[in-house]
MILUM-101916 format. One line per 10 residues: number of its first residue (from 1); their letters; for each residue x, y, z of C-alpha. Coordinates in steps of 0.2 Angstrom, whole numbers, m for minus. Layout:
BEGIN
NUM	A	X/Y/Z  ...
***
This chain:
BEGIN
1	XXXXXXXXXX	129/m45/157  115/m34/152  103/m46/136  95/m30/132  102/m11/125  90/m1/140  99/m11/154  116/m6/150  123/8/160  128/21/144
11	XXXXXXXXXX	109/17/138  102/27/129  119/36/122  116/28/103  130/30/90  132/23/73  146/26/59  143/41/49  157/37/38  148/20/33
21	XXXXXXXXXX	130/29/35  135/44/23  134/37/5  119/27/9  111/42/17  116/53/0  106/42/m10  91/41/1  90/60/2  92/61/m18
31	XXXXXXXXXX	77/48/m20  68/56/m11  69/71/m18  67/66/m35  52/59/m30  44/75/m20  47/84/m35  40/71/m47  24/71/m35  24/92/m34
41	XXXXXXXXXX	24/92/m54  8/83/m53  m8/94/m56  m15/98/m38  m30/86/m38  m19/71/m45  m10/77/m29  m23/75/m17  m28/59/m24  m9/52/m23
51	XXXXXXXXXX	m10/59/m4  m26/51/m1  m19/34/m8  m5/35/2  m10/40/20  m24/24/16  m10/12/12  m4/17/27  m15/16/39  m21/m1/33
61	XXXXXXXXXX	m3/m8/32  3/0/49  m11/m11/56  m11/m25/49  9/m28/53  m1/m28/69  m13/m42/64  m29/m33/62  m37/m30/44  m47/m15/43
71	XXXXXXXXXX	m60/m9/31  m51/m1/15  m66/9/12  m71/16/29  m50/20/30  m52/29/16  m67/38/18  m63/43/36  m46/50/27  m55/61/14
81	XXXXXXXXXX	m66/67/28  m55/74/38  m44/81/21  m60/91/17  m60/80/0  m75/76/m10  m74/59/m16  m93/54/m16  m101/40/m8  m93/40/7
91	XXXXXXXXXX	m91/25/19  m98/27/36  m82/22/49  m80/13/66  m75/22/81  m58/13/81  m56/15/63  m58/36/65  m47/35/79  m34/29/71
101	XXXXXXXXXX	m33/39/55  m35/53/67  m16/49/74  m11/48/60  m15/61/53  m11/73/67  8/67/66  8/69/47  m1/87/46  3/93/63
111	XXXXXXXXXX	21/86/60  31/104/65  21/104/84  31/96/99  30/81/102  21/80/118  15/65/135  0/71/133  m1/71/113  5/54/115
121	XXXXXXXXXX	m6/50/128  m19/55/114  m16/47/100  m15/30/109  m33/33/118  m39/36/101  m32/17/95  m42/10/108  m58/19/109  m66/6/120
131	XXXXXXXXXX	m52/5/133  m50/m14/127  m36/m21/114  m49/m36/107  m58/m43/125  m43/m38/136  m47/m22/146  m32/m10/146  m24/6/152  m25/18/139
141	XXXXXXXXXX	m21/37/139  m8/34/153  9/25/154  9/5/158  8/3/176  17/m5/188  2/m16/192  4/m24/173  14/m41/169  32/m36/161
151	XXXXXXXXXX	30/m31/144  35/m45/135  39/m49/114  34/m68/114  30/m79/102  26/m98/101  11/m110/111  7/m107/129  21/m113/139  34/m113/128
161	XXXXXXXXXX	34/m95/124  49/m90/116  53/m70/124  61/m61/110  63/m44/122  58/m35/137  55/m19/138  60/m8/152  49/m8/170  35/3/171
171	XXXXXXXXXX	45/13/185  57/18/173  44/25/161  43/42/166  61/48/165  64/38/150  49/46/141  55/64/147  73/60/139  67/53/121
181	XXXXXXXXXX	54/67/123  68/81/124  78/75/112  65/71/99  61/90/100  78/98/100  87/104/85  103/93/87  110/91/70  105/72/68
191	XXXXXXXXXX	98/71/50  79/73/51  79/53/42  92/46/53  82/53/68  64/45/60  74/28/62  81/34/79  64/38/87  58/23/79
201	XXXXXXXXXX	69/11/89  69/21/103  51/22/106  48/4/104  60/m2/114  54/9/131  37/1/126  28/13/137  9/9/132  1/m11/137
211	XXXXXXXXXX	m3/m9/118  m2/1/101  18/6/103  21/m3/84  7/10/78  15/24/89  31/20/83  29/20/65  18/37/66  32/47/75
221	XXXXXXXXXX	46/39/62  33/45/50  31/63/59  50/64/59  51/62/39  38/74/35  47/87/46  64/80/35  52/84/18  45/101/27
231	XXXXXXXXXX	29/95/21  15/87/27  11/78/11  13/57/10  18/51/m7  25/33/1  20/23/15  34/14/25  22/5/34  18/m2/20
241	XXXXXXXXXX	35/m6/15  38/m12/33  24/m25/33  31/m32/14  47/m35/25  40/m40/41  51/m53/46  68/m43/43  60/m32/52  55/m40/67
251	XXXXXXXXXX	73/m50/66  83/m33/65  73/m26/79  78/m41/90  95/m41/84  99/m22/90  89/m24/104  99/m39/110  114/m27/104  127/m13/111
261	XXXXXXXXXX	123/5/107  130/5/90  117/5/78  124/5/62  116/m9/56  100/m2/62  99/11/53  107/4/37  90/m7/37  82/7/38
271	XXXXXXXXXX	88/18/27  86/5/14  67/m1/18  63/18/16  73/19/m1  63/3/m6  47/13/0  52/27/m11  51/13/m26  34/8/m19
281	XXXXXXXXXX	26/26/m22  29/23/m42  13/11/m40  0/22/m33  7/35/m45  1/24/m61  m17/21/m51  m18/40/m49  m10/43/m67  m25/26/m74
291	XXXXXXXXXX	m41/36/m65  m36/52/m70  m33/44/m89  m50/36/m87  m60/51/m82  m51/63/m95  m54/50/m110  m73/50/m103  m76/69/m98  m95/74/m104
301	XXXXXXXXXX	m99/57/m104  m116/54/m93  m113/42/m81  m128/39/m65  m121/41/m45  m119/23/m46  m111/19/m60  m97/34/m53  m97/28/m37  m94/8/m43
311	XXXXXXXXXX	m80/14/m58  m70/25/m45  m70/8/m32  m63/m1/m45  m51/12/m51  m45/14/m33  m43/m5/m30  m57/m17/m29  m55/m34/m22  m58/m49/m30
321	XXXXXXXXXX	m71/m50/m46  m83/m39/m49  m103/m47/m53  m119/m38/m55  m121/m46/m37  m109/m34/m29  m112/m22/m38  m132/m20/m33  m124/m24/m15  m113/m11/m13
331	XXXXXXXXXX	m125/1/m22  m137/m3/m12  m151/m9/m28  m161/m22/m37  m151/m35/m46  m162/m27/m60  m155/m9/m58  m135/m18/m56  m140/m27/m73  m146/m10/m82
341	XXXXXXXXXX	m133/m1/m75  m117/m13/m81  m126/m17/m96  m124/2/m101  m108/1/m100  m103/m15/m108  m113/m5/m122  m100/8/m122  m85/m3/m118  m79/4/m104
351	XXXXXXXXXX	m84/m14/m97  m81/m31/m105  m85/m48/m98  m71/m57/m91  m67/m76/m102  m74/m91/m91  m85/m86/m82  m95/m101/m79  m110/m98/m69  m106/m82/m61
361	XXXXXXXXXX	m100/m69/m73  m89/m55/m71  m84/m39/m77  m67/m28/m83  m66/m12/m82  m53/m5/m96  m45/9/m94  m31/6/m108  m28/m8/m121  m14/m15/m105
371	XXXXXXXXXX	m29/m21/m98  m36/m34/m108  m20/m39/m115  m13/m42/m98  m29/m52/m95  m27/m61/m111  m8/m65/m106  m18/m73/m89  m29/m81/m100  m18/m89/m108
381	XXXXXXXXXX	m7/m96/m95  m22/m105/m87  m30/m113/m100  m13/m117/m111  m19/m135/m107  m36/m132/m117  m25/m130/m135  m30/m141/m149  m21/m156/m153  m29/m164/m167
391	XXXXXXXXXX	m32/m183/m168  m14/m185/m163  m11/m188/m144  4/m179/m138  19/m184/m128  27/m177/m113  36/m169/m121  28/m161/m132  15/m156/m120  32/m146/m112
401	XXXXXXXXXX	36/m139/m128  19/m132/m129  15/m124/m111  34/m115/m115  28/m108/m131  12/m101/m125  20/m95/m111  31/m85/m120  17/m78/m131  9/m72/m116
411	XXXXXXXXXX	26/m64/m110  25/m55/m127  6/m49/m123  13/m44/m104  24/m35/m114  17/m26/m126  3/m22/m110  19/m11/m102  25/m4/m119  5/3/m123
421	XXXXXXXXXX	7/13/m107  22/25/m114  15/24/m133  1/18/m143  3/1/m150  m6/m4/m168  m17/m21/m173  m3/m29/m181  6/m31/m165  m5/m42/m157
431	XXXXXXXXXX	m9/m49/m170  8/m57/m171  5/m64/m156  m11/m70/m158  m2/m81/m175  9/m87/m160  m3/m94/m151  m15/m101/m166  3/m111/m170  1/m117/m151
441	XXXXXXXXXX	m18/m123/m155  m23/m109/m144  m35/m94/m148  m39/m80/m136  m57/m77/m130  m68/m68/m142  m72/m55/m127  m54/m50/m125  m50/m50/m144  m64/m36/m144
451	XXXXXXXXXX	m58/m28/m129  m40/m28/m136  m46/m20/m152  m57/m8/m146  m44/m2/m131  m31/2/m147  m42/12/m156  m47/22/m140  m31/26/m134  m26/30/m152
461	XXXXXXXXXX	m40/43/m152  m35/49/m133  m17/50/m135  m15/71/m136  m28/70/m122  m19/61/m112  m1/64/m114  m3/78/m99  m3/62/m89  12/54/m96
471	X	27/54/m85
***
């Protein structure tokens, strides 16, 4: 009995139940639509930016499902490069690193062009640029070769592997290749998303490269939904959704794999991770929507290269906390120079320092009064156990008692964080909150309380400005 879909003899004739598939698929297609035309009512450089956000969450997510982490900033700055965009201070990138936004971005831009051996060829040269996957030396540009091991899923220590699949011999390659080839490029009537969740199984079950098939595979699903959009715009990244779900992922796969032809299930995974990617896109549309809110509320504002280039990192993403150490690091300057330069701005309150600190101090950047509140909601939750108690010493359970109420209080700040992004919110409202927690023995830091109540008064101020950016 075949133990794997390619070794039986109606391989590769899939077929799935488009009575079952059809109300999911409806949905799908209206989701998505909504959200192409959410993204197209968007000004064209707020697109750009939420194109250039999405093909870098992309990129980074596709790899690292593969177990390699690459640098957020090259990825990006290669991405912008090759989109002719002008994001400033770009971010020399590694070989590999160009290589594989390259693919990429030839599947996405190029999406209406054939599908091609010799494109495919391309694009997996271009993941390994040294002919080597980590120290192994492998073929690349060409199919596997019958010289290499089987192609093997395994997981587990040396010698007690477990195989999860094996892909087809390298023999087979080149007829199986011309036949997904074929029908990947006909106009056959298959819904352009149920073919992207096709070719995706397909491809990765021949397994024709020693390496970078996961990579391939996800940039021709990716190809096939932009030709299902007509566009060659990303505003979602399944990779991304992909690698938040990677072990239904991987168990799915195995599952159809080990399976019959009927790929139902499949594709009802699919169609759902995509629908869930769609969700996904609503965040990088608010980091889009908070940088183009900063840099309107601060237009005609002087600001040096540095403190631009160091304010869009953090509006893009920045890891971990920010100190006048990175800063002078990634700007390349004197500790001096990173002092002067944050100093300016904590001046103007675009920066405020972080509570706690200790010995190394750090820095917020806030864009609206949701930042410092949702810090002081933060806050709050870990150093509830820093409240006043008085002489009295407290029992257990009034210890409980506590932590629940300033809990809840910072629940109320969370909120009112998410409530200050659709309107502006007054004093008085925190202020209620802030009674709650004096009650609890508990008072914010003075840093935040500034930052709350200079964040309402700005966006008070900017709110005509910047309701153009209000969805």
């Amino acid at each position: 009995m075949p133990e794997y879909i390619h070794e039986r003899a109606d391989w590769p004739k899939f077929r799935w139940s488009e009575e079952k598939l059809a109300p999911q698929l409806g949905a799908v297609r209206h989701h998505q639509g909504l959200l192409i035309g959410r993204m197209g009512a968007l000004g064209f450089k707020l697109r750009d930016e939420a194109v250039l956000a999405t093909l870098t969450e992309d990129v980074l997510k596709s790899s690292e499902i593969e177990g390699e982490s690459l640098d957020k900033d090259q990825v990006r700055s290669s991405l912008a490069r090759h989109l002719g965009m002008d994001i400033g201070g770009l971010t020399p990138a590694e070989r590999h690193v160009e290589g594989i936004v390259e693919m990429m971005l030839d599947a996405t831009q190029n999406f209406a062009e054939p599908l091609t051996e010799e494109r495919l060829f391309g694009w997996q040269a271009a993941l390994f640029p040294t002919g080597r996957s980590g120290i192994r030396r492998i073929a690349v540009g060409m199919w596997r070769e019958e010289s290499a091991s089987p192609m093997q899923v395994v997981s587990g220590p040396i010698s007690h592997e477990r195989v999860h699949f094996e892909a087809p011999g390298a023999k087979r390659l080149p007829r199986e290749m011309r036949a997904f080839l074929r029908w990947f490029n006909n106009a056959d009537g298959i819904d352009p998303v149920v073919k992207a969740a096709v070719a995706h199984l397909w491809f990765v079950t021949i397994h024709p490269f020693e390496d970078g098939n996961g990579r391939i595979a996800r940039a021709i699903a990716d190809m096939a939904l932009a030709r299902s959009e007509g566009s060659p715009r990303r505003f979602y990244s399944m990779s991304a959704q992909i690698r938040e779900e990677r072990k239904t992922y991987y168990d799915i796969l195995e599952r159809t794999q080990k399976g019959d032809l009927d790929i139902t299930r499949w594709l009802e995974w699919f169609l759902a991770c995509l629908d869930r990617a769609f969700d996904g896109a609503e965040d990088i549309l608010a980091t889009v929507l908070r940088k183009a809110r900063f840099w309107q509320a601060h237009a005609g504002e002087p600001f040096t290269e540095r403190q631009r280039t160091m304010l869009n990192r953090l509006l893009d993403g920045f890891d971990g906390k920010l100190t006048s150490s990175k800063w002078a690091t990634i700007t390349k300057t004197s500790q001096d120079t990173a002092s002067r330069d944050i100093d300016d701005l904590l001046r103007r309150n675009i920066f405020f320092k972080e509570p706690g600190g200790g010995r190394s101090t750090s820095y917020m950047l806030v864009v609206t009064v949701a930042d410092p509140l949702h810090a002081a909601a933060d806050y709050a939750r870990a150093t509830y156990m820093f409240s006043v108690w008085g002489k009295k010493s407290p029992t257990n359970e009034e210890r409980a008692r506590r932590r629940e109420a300033i809990f809840n209080a910072a629940a109320k700040l969370d909120t009112l964080a998410q409530a200050s992004l659709r309107q502006p919110i007054v004093a008085e409202q925190v202020d209620a909150v802030r009674d709650d927690l004096r009650e609890q023995g508990f008072r914010i830091d003075d840093q935040l309380v500034s930052a709350i109540a200079f964040a309402i008064h700005r966006d008070q101020d900017a709110a005509p400005l910047l309701a153009t950016t209000r969805f």
